[in-house]
N, C-alpha and C positions, 0 to 999 in steps of 0.2 A: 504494500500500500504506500503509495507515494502521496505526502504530505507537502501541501506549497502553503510560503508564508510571501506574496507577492509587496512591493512596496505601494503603498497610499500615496493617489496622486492629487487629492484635493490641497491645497496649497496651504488650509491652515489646519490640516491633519496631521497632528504630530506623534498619533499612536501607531504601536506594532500592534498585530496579535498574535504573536508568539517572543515574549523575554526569553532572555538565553539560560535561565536555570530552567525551563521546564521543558528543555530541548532533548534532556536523558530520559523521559518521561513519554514522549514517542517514539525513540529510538530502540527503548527498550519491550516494547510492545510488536518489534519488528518493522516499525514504519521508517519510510526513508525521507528525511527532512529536505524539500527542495526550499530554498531563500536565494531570494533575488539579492543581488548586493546594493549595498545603502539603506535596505528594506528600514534597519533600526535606529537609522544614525538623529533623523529627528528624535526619537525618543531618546537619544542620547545612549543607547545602544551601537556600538562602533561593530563593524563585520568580524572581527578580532574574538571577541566575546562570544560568537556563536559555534561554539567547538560540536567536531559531529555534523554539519550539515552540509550537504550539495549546493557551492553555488551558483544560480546560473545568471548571468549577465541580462540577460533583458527577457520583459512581463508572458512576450506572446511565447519562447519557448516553455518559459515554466508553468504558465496557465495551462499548455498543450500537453505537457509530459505529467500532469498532476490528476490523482484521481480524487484528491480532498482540496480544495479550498480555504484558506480561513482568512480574511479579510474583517478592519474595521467597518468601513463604508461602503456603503450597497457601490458593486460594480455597475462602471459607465458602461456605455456600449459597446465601447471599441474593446475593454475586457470582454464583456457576455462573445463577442467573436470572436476569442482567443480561447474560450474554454473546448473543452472537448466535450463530446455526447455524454451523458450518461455517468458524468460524475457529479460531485455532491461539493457546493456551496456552503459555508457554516460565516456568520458575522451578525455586525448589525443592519439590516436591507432593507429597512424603511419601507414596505411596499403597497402600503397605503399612500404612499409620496411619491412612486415611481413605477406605476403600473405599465407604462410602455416595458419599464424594464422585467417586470415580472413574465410580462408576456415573450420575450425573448428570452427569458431562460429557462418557458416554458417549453417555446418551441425547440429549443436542443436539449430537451428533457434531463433537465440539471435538475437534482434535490438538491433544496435551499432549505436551511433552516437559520427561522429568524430569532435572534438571540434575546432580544427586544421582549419577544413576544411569551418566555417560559417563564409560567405561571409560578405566582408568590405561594410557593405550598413549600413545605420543612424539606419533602424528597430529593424537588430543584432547587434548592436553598445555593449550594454548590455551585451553581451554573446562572447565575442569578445576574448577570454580567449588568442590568438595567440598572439596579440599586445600587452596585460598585461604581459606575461611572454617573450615577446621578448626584451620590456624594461629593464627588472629584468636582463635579463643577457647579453645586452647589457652594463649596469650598473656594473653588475659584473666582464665582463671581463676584464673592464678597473682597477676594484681595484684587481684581479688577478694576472694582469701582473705587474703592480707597487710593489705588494706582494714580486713575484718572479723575477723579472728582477732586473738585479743589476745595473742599469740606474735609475736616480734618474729624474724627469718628469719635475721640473720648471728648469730655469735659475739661477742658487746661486750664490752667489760671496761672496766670504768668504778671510779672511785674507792668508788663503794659494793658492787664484787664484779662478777663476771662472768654477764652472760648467756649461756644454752646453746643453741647455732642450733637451729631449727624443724627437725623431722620432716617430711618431704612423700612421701607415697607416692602415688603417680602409677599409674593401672590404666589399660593399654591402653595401648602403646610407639606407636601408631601416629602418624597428621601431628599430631592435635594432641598428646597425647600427648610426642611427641618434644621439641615448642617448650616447653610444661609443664616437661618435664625443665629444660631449656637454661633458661627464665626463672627458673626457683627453683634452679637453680645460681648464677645470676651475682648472685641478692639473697644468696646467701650460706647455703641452707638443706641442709638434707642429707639428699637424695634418695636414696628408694628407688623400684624400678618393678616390676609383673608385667605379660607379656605373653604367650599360648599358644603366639603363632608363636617358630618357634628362631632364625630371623633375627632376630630386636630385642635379641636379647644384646649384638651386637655396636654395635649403635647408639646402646644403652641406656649401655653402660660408655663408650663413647666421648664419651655428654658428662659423665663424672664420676658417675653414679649406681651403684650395684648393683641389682643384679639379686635380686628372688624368686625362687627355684629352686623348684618343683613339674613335679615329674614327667607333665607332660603335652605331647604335640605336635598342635595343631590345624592346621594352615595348609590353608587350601584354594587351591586357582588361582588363581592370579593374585596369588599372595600375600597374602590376604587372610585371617581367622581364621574356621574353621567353627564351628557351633553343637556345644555340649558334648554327650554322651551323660550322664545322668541319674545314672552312676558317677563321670564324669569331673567332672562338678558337685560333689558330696559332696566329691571331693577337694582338689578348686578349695577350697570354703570351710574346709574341717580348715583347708590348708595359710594360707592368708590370715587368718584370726580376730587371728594375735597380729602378723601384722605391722600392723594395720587398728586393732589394742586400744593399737599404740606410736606412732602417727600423731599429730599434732597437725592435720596438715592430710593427707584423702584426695581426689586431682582422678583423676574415672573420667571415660574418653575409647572405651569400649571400645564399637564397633558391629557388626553383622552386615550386610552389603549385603542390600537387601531384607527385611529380619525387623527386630521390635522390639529394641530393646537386651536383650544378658542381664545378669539379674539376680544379680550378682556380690557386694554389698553388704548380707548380709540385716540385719533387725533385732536379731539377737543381735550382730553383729558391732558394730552400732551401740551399742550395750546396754555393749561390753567397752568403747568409747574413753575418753579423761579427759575428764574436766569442759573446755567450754570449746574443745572439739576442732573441726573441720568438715569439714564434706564438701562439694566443688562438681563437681556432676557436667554433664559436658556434652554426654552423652547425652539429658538430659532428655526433647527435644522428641522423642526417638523412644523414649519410655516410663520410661527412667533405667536407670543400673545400679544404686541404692540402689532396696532397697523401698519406702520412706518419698517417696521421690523427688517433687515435683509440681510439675511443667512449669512454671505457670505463676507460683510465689511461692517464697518463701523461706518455711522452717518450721523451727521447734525442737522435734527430737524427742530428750524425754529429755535436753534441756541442749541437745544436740548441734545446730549448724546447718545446716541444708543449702540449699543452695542451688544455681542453674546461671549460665553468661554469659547476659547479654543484649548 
């Protein structure tokens, strides 16, 4: 069984899916490691590091000679042509997002499994790869914005007068969400959150934040938040406009399993913030909760910044 770890060619893709300690771990299963070279070096993984693997210089031979796949980002098109019949795809594939492309790796009959998509139960606990990287950049967005916002996050008081801790309103209580909270609690900011489901109150206050109150309950199975009804929208934004217009920093985390992100964040809400304010949303790559939102750069609309992790 030949195992390919190809390199990410989205530009502000800086993960591998395969690190180099867990390269004796298919090796020893009998599988043969094909890597592209460079594959790791954004992650700060250098070719040197990857002891034990095949490596082949460029994406169409190793896609072609591989009968496993494992990719971060749903493959473009120009990969899904490079793949061979009848092998199996493993990563994150977005294919709510990219249904042309689902449909081309249906037609060369590739099994894809989307990593996204295994359920929060104790058995997949292990393979849970959605709540590892939701953490990661609910953690980053909070040192992002502190990066670039010109608001300083604790309470200082200094011989020339006292600074006034940061505003951070956090949308979507969920994994990342929650670390969000927990990071710009402990730089000193003072956090507020909304979440649909009525469970995240308590996990909300529990790390020091308050709670938005609107009168709304969404939680579908599994604990997860369902998509708003078109009343229940309207009321979403009345009730959020002014806490969004008191924000210095707003980090949206909120998703729908299988649907694009909703759009929680419209342009008037953007319209009300202060000068100098931003937004980092980490929805992006599955459409954004801000309108303005765009996946792939950083934009100032109206003063305002937005931006997401990479």
């Amino acid at each position: 069984m030949r195992v390919a770890i190809p390199k990410e060619i989205t530009e502000a893709e800086h993960r591998v899916a395969l690190v180099p300690q867990l390269v004796p771990a298919l090796t020893q299963l009998g599988c043969t490691v094909l890597f592209e070279r460079g594959a790791g070096e954004n992650a700060s993984f250098p070719d040197s590091l990857y002891q034990g693997v095949e490596f082949i210089d460029n994406a169409a031979t190793l896609y072609k000679e591989a009968d496993i796949v494992l990719k971060m980002e749903a493959p473009f098109e120009k990969e899904i042509s490079y793949l061979k019949e009848n092998s199996i795809l493993i990563g994150m594939l977005s294919p709510h997002r990219y249904p042309q492309r689902v449909k081309a790796l249906k037609d060369k009959n590739i099994t894809s499994f989307a990593m996204e998509f295994i359920p929060r139960i104790s058995r997949a606990q292990s393979m849970d790869a959605l709540s590892s990287q939701a953490t990661l950049a609910g953690y980053k967005a909070v040192l992002i914005a502190a990066n670039l916002s010109n608001r300083i996050y604790p309470m200082l008081t200094t011989a020339a007068g006292t600074l006034r801790p940061a505003n951070v309103l956090v949308i979507g209580a969920g994994v990342a969400g929650l670390q969000a909270i927990a990071t710009a609690r402990r730089l000193g900011a003072i956090v507020k959150a909304y979440d649909i489901r009525a469970a995240a109150r308590e996990q909300v206050e529990s790390l020091g934040a308050k709670m938005v109150q609107i009168d709304i309950q969404a939680e579908a199975a599994g604990g997860y938040a369902r998509e708003l009804s078109e009343q229940e929208k309207q009321k979403q934004a009345d009730a959020l406009k002014e806490a969004v217009a008191k924000a210095d920093v707003v980090i949206s985390t909120a998703l729908i399993p299988g649907k694009s992100a909703p759009k929680i964040i419209t342009n008037e809400m953007v319209n009300a913030m202060a000068p100098r304010a931003m937004i980092v949303d980490c929805a992006a790559i599955a459409g954004g909760n801000c309108a303005s939102t765009q996946a792939d750069k950083t934009i100032s609309y109206q003063g305002i910044q937005i931006t997401r992790p990479t």
